[in-house]
N, C-alpha and C positions, 0 to 999 in steps of 0.2 A: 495705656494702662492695661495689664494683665487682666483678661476677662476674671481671675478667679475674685479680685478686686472691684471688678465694676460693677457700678450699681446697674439692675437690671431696670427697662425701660422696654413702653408700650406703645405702639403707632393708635394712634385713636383717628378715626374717620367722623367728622360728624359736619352738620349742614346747619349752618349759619346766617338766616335771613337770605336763602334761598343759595347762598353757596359755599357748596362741597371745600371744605379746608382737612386737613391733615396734618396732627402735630401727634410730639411723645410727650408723653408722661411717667413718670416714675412706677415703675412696677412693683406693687406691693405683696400681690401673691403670694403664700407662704408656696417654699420650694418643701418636697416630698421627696426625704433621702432613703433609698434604702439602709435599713442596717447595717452594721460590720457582719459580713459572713467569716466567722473564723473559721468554721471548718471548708470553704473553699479557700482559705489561706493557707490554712496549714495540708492541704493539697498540696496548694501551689510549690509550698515549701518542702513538701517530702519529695517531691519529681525535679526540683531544681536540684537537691542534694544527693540525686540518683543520677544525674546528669553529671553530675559535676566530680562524684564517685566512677562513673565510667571512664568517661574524660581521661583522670588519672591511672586510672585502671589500664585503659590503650597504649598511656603513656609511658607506665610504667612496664609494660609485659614488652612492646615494643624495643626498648632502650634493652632490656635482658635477655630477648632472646635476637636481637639483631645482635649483639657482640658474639653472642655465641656462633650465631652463622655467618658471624665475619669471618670467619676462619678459611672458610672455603669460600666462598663469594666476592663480589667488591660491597665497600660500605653502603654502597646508596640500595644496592639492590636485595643488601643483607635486611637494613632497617626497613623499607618497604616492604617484603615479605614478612616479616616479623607483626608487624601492623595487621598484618590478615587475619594471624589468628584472635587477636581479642575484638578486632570490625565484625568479623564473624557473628559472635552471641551477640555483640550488639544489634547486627544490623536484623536478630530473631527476634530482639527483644522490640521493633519498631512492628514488623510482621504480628507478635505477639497481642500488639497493643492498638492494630486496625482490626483483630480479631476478638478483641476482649468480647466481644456479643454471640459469640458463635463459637461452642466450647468444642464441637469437633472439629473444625477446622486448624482452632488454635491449639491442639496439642501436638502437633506439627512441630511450627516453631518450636513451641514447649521443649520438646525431645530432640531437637538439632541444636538449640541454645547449649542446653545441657552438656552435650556431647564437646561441643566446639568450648564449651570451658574444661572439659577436662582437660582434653588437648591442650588447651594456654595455661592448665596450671601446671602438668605435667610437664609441659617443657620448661617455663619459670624453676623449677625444680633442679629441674636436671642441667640447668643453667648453674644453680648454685652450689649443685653438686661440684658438678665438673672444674671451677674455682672455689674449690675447699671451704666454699661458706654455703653449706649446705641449711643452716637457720636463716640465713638473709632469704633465700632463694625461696624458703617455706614462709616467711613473711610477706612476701612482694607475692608468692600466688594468691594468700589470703585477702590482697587486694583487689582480684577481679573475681574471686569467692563472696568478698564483702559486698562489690559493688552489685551483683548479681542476686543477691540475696535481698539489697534494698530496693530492687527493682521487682520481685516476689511477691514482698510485703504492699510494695506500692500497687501493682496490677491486683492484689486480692484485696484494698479496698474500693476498688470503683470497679470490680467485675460482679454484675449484677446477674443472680441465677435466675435463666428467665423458664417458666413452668414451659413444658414439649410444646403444647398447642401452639403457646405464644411466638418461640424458636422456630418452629415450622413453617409461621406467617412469614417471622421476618427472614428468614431465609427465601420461601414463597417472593417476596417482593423483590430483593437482590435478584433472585434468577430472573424475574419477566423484568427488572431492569435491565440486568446483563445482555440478555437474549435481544431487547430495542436495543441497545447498544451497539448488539455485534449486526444485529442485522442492519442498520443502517450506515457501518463502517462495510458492512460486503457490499452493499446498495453503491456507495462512491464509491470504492473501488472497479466495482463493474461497469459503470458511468465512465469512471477515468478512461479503462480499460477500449470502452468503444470509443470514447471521444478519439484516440489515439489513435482504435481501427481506422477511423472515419478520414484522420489527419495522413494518414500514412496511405489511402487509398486516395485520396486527392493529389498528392504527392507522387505518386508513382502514376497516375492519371498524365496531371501537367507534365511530366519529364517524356512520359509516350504521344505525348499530344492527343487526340481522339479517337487512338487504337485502344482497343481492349485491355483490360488486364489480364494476366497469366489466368486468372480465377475463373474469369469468366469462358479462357478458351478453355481450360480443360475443361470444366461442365458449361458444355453451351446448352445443353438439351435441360434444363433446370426447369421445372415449370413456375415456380415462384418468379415476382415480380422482378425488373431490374432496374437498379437503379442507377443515373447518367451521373458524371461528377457535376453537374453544374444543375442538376435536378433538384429541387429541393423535397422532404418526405411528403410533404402535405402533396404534391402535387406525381404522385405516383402513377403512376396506367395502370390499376388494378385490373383490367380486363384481361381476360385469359386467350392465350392463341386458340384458334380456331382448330377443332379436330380433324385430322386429316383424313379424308375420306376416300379407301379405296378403293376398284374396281377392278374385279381379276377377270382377263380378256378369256373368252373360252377358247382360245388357239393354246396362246401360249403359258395362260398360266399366272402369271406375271403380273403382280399387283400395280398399278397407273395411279400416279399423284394427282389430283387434280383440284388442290386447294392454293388459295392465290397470295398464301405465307408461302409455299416454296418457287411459285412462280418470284415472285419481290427478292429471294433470298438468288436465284439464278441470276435477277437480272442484276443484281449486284456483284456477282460470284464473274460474271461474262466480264464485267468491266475492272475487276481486280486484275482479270488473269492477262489483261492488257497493259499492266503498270500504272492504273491509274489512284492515286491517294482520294481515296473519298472518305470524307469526315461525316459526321452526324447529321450534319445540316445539311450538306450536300445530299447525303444518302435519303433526306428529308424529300429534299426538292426534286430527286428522281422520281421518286418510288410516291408522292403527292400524301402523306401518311405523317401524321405526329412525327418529331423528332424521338422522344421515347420509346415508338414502335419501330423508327429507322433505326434506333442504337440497338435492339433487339437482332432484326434481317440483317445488320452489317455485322454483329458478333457471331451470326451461325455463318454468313457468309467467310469471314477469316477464318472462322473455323474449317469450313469446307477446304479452303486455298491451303492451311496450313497442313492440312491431311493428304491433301493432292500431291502436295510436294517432298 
């Protein structure tokens, strides 16, 4: 049975010599109809027959000024163009009507609308001119003059003038909306952006196997941390290399290393220049030092080999 038919009905819960039952009963309740709102009807009515005036209005500029620029064109590509000019003021008059609330913005639209119907009437025109029924051609533009003029009348009854202060707020809230908007569309996109870094440095990692990347050889002397591909962030070596401390001999002059980061970094550099593949872990197990501080002494170490050579 169509609910608008069926009698309405109530679940009643109630306890019945100590047990809980559950049945309906017929719902008596008086229902609480809103009124007829006529004037949201005949709203509804003046923008359905603004619709339905455009509609034809597209249809009709279309059909008139595609023949005419059949002439020089082929037909699909005549009628498709032809269509642009009355989509056109339409597609201001939709702009027009997300702007109804904000009257500088929407004279924009406003004044491209306008303009883009010249255009479609003027060519309608000269549509008619041009096959000697220069009256039909002045009738058919009065139809997307009509339709645009019902669509005038329709935006000035629901365009409500709102006093400066009040315009100001609500513009005020569109912007720190817009502004959370854009900024948490630049927030992912810079997210995407490293996830990708991140993906594309793991990837050129594996394919080198536990040699360096290009990055790291050209700045080996970096002082910020590094991080291994198989490192994860939480687990960083924040500790900083030890300052190198020199000592200038009083012979010769000549500053002496004596810090035991470039000792680790030679004895790595001695067993490179032997052909030998040492990996992270490897270079771990030499040098008796984290893995994260080996993948450090083995990237200044190639560094060295690759300047050598």
């Amino acid at each position: 049975m169509p609910a608008r038919f069926r009698r309405p009905e109530k679940t009643v819960h109630e306890t019945i010599h100590g047990v809980d039952v559950e049945y309906t009963v017929p719902d008596n309740t008086p229902v609480i109809r809103l009124p007829f709102n006529l004037d949201a009807a005949l709203r509804k009515a003046l923008f359905t027959l603004a619709v339905i005036m455009t509609i034809g209005a597209i249809v009709w500029g279309t059909v008139a000024i595609g023949s005419m620029l059949g002439l020089l064109a082929p037909s699909w590509a005549a009628y498709l163009v032809a269509g642009v000019f009355d989509a056109g003021w339409a597609a201001c008059l939709i702009a027009e009507w997300i702007l109804r609330h904000d009257s500088k913005r929407a004279t924009l639209p406003q004044r491209a609308g306008l303009a883009m119907l010249a255009v479609s009437i003027a060519a309608i025109i000269l549509h008619g001119h041009r096959d000697d029924a220069l009256l039909v051609g002045i009738v058919g533009a009065l139809v997307s003059a009509a339709a645009k003029g019902v669509w005038f009348i329709g935006m000035h009854t629901i365009r409500v003038k709102l006093e400066p202060k009040y315009e100001a707020y609500l513009n005020a809230q569109r912007q720190q909306a817009g502004t959370e908007q854009a900024l948490a569309l630049g927030e992912r996109d810079r997210m995407l952006t490293q996830n990708h870094t991140v993906k594309l440095r793991l990837a050129l990692e594996a394919q080198r196997g536990d040699q360096p990347t290009v990055d790291q050889l050209v700045n080996p002397a970096r002082s910020t941390s590094v991080q291994a591909a198989d490192q994860p962030v939480e687990e960083i070596d924040a500790t900083t290399e030890p300052a190198t401390v020199q000592a200038v001999q009083p012979a010769t002059g000549r500053p002496v290393h004596t810090t035991q980061v470039e000792d680790q970094v030679d004895v790595l550099l001695s067993r490179l220049r032997k052909g030998e593949h040492i990996t992270k872990a490897k270079a771990a197990e030499i040098l008796g030092v984290p893995e994260s501080t080996a993948y450090r002494r083995l990237t200044k170490a190639n560094s060295l080999l690759n300047q050598y050579n």
